[in-house]
C-alpha positions as CSV (number, residue, x, y, z in Angstrom):
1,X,14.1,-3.3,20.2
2,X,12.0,-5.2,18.2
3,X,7.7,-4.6,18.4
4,X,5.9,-8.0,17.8
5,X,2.2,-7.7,17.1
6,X,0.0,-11.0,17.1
7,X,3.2,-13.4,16.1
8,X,4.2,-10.3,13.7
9,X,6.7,-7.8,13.1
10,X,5.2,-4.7,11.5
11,X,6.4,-3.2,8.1
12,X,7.4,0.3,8.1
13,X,4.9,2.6,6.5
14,X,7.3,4.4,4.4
15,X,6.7,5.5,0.8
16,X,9.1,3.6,-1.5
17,X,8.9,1.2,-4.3
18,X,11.4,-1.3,-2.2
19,X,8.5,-1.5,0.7
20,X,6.7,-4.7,0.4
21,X,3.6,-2.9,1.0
22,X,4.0,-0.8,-2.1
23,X,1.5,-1.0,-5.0
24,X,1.5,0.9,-8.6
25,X,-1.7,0.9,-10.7
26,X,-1.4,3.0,-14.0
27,X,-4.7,3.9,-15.5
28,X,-4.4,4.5,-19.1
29,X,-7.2,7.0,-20.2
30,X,-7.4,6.0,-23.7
31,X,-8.1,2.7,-23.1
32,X,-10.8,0.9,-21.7
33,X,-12.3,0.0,-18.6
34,X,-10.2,3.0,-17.6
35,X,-11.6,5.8,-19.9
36,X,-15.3,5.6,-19.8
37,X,-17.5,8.1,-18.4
38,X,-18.0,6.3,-15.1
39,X,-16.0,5.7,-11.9
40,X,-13.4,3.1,-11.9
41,X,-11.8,0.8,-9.0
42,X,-8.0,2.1,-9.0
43,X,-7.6,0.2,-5.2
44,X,-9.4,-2.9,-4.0
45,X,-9.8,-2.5,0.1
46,X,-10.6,-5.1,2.7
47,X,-10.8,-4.5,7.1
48,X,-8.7,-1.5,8.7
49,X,-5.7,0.2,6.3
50,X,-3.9,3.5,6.7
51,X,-2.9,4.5,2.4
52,X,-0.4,6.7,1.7
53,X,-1.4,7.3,-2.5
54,X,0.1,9.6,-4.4
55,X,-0.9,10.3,-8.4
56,X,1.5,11.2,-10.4
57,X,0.3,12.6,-14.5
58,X,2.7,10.7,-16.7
59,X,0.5,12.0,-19.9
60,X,-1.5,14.5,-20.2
61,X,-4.9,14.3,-20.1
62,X,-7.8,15.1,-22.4
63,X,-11.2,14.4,-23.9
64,X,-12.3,14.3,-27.5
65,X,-14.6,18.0,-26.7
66,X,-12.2,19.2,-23.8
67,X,-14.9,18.8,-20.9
68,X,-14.6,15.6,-18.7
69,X,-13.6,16.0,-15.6
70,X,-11.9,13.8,-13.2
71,X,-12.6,13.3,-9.4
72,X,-10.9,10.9,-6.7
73,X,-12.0,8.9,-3.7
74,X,-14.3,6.1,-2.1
75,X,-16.9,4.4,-3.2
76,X,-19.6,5.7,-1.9
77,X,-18.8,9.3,-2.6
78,X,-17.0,9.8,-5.5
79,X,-15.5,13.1,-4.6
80,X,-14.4,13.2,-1.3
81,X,-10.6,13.3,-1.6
82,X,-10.4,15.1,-4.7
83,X,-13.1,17.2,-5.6
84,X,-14.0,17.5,-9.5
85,X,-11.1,18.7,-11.6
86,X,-10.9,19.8,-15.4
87,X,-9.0,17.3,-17.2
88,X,-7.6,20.3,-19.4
89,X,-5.5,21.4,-15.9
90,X,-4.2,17.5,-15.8
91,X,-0.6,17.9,-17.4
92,X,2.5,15.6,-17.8
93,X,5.0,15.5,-14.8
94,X,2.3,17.2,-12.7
95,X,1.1,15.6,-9.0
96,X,-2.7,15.3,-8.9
97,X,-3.8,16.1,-5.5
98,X,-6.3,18.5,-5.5
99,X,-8.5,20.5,-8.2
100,X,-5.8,22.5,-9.2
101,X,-3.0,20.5,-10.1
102,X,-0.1,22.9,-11.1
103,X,2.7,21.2,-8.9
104,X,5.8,19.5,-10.2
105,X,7.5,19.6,-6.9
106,X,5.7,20.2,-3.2
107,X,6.0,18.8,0.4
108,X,5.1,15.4,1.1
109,X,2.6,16.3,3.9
110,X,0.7,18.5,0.5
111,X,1.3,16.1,-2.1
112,X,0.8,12.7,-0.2
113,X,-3.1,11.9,0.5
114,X,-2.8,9.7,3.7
115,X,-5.9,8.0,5.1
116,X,-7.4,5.6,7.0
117,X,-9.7,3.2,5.1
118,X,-12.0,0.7,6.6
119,X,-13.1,-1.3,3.8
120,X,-14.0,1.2,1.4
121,X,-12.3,0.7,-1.9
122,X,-11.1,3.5,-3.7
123,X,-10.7,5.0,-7.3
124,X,-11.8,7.9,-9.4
125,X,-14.8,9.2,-11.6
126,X,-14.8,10.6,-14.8
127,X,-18.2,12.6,-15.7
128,X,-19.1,14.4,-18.8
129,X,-17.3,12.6,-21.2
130,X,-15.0,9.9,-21.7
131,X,-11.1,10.6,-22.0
132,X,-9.2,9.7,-25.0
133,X,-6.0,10.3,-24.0
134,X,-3.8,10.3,-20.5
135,X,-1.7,8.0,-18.1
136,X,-2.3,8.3,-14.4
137,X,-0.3,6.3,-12.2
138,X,-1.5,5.7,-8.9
139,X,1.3,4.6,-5.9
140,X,0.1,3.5,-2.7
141,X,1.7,2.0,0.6
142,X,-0.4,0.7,2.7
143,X,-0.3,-0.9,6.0
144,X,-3.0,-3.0,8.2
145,X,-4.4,-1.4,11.2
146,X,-6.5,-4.9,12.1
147,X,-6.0,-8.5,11.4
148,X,-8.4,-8.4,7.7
149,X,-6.4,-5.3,6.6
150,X,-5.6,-5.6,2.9
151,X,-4.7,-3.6,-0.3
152,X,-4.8,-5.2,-3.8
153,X,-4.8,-3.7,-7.4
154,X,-8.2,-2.5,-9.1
155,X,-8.9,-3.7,-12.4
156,X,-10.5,-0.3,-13.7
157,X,-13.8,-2.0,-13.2
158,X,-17.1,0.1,-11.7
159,X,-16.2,1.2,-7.9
């Protein structure tokens, strides 16, 4: 059986680089706009979207005194999927999902953040100080829940 939804046939949702849906962004912590002490757009969003994201540390991450931290969400409030984390606990090969990220390996309902976005784009704040070093690569599937329901790569820019 085949769904059809307004002239359409849905996408499957599934995390995989061979979904059409599927977006990389790597944030390279060394180099600007990404390493700034500021927030920076990692996912442009437009209408209704459900995003699967997960962030994977594919260099570890530092600052030149050791005490910038790093937090992850929308753009109105800059810590609501990840609360403030110690870039000092951001290590290569780990999964950055919450404050403590120690994981190399962990379920995909723990490891995958999946929301529901209606327009809000998102990203991730650096405060204290800038970083000088670190590679962050954000994947993302996403899917439209209405007919203005879009996901695009950020540019690092302000969120």
């Amino acid at each position: 059986m085949v769904v059809i939804i307004n002239g359409k046939t849905p996408l499957p949702a599934e995390f995989s680089t061979d979904n059409p849906r599927y977006l990389s962004v790597t944030a390279d912590l060394s180099a600007d706009p990404w390493k700034s002490d500021a927030s920076h757009e990692v996912f442009t969003v437009t209408g209704l979207v459900r995003m699967r994201i997960i962030i994977e540390c594919t260099e570890g991450v530092t600052s030149s005194g050791g005490n910038a931290t790093l937090q992850f969400s929308d753009e109105d409030t800059t810590d609501l999927i990840i609360g403030a984390t110690d870039e000092r606990a951001i290590d290569v090969g780990e999964l950055w999902y919450d404050t403590s990220p120690t994981t190399f390996i962990d379920t995909f309902a723990n490891a995958v953040m999946d929301y529901v976005d209606s327009g809000k784009d998102i990203g991730y704040e650096i405060d204290v100080e800038a970083t000088t070093n670190g590679l962050l690569e954000f994947h993302c599937v996403w899917e439209p829940l209405n007919s203005t329901g879009l996901v695009v790569a950020g540019a690092g820019g302000t969120l």
